[in-house]
N, C-alpha and C positions, 0 to 999 in steps of 0.2 A: 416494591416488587414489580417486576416486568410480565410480558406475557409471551406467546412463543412467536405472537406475530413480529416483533421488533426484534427478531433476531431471524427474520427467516428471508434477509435479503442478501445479496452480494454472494461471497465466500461460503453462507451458509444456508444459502437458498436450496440446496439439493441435499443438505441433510438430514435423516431420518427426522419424522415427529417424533419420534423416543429421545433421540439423541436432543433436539434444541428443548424438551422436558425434561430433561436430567441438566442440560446448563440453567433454564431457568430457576429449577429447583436448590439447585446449589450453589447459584452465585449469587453475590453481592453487589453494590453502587459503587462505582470511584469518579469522581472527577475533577478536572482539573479546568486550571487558567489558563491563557495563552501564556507561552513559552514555557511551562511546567513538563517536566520530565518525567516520564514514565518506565520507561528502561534506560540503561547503559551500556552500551555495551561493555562486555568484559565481567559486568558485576551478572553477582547470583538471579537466576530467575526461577519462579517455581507457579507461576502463575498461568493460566490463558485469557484474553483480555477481546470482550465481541464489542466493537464502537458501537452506540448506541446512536452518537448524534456527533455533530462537531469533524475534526479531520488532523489527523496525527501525521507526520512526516517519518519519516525512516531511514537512519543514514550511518553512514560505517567511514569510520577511519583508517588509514591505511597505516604499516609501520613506521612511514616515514609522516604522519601525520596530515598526506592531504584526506578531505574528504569528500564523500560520495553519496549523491541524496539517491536513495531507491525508489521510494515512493511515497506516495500519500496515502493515508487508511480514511477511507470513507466511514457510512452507517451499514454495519452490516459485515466489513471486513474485521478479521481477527488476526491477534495479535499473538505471540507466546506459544504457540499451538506447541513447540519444540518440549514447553517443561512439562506439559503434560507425559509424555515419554522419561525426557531424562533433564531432571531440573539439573541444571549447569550457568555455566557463563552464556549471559546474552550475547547472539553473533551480530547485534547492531543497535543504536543508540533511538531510543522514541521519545520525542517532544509533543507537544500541544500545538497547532500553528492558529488554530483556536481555543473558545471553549470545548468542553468535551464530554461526555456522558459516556463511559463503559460499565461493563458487565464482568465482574472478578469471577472464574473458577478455580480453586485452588489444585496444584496437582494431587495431593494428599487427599481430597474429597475425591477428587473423580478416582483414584487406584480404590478406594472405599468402593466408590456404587460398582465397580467392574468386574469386581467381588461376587457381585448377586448379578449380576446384568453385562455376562462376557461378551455377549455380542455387540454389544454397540461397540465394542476395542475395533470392530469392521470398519465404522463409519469414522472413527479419531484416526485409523491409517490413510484410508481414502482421503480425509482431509490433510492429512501430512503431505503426501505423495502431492496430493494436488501443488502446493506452496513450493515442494521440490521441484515441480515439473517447470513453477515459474520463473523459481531463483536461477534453473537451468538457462532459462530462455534469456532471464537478463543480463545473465553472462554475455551468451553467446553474440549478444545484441553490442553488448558494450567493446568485445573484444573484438569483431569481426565486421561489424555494419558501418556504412561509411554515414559523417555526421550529419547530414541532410535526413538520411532512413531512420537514423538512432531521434532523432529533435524529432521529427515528425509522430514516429512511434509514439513519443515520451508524453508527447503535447495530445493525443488522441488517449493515449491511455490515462492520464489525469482529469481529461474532461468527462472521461467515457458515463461517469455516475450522472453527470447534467443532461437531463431529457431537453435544457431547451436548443431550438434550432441552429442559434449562435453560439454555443457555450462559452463563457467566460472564464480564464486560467489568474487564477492571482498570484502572479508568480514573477519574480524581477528577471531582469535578463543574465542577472548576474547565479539568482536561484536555477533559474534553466539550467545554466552551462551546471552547475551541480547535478542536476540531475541525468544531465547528457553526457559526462565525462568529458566535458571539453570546455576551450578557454570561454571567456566572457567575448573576446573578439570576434571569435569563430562562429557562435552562436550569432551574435547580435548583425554580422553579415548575413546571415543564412536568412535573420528574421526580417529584416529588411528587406531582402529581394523577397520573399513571399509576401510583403506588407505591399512593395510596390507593383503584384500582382493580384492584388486582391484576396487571397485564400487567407490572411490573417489581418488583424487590427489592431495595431501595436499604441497604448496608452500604456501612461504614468505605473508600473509596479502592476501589468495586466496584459495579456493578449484573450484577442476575442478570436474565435474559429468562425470565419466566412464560408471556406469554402472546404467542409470534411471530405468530399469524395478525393481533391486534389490531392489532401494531404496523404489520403489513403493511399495514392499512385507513388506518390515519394516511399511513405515508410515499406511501400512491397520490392525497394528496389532490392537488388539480387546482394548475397555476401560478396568480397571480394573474391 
């Protein structure tokens, strides 16, 4: 059994005390290995999933089969918040990139408590909306930002969970361009010239962040 404080970081730092008493009341342990899969996309979901520890990837295929890494799920971010609503097909595939410790709420439990306790439905919109607002942004990021503001973005927003001063990204050059929408080439020029300026530290399957104010100057460059 969990308590409410390891669920009251990240994504659910600002939700009601009621609301993270109703997920700890009602969920259960999952965890897995590195590279174990936890959704699919496409396949049935009915779940919400709070990471308790470890850090899950998130990535989507396209019809033509390339793919596209989203993000990484820290401690604290959640996962599935969609089948609470309307259990359906997953809109994107979750792996383990390590170990993992989450937190199961089943959709079927929570329509139960909501039953007796309509108001926290408040606080499960609020959190939908929120994830909307981000899926929106990553779009508009991927479709419209040129690739130096999108890599900068992508490399800040992965480390953002790391309180240390250099944060360290474990992530290959080849992982990047996934996550950036763009080739392995394009990437590993971009990351070079910031390596040979100091704002990053490019080693073996890793970049360290030198110098975050710079990169902040890149990723605010304007849309096209």
């Amino acid at each position: 059994m969990i308590d409410t404080s390891q669920i009251s970081t990240g994504f659910l730092a600002d939700a009601s005390d009621d609301l993270k008493s109703l997920l700890v009341k009602l969920g259960s342990e999952t965890r897995l290995a590195p590279g174990d899969q936890l959704m699919e996309q496409g396949a049935t979901g009915e779940s919400l999933y709070v990471v308790l520890s470890g850090a899950l990837e998130v990535s989507v295929l396209s019809s033509d089969g390339r793919r596209l890494a989203l993000n990484v799920m820290h401690p604290g971010d959640i996962l599935g918040e969609i089948a609470l609503f309307d259990p359906g097909p997953h809109t994107a595939t979750v792996a383990a990139r390590e170990a993992s410790h989450l937190w199961r709420v089943k959709n079927s439990d929570i329509k139960k408590a909501l039953q007796t306790s309509p108001g926290l439905g408040a606080d499960l919109i609020r959190l939908a909306g929120l994830r909307m607002r981000w899926m929106g942004r990553q779009l508009n990021e991927q479709v419209f930002l040129p690739l130096p503001a999108r890599l900068a973005r992508k490399i800040l927003h992965l480390t953002d969970h790391d309180s240390a001063p250099q944060p360290k990204l474990a992530l290959s050059q080849l992982e990047l361009a996934d996550f950036a929408g763009a080739s392995r080439e394009a990437v590993s020029k971009a990351l070079s010239g910031w390596n040979s300026n100091e704002l990053i530290a490019l080693s073996r399957g890793a970049v360290t962040v030198l110098d975050k104010d710079a990169l902040k100057k890149i990723a605010e460059m304007s849309f096209f």
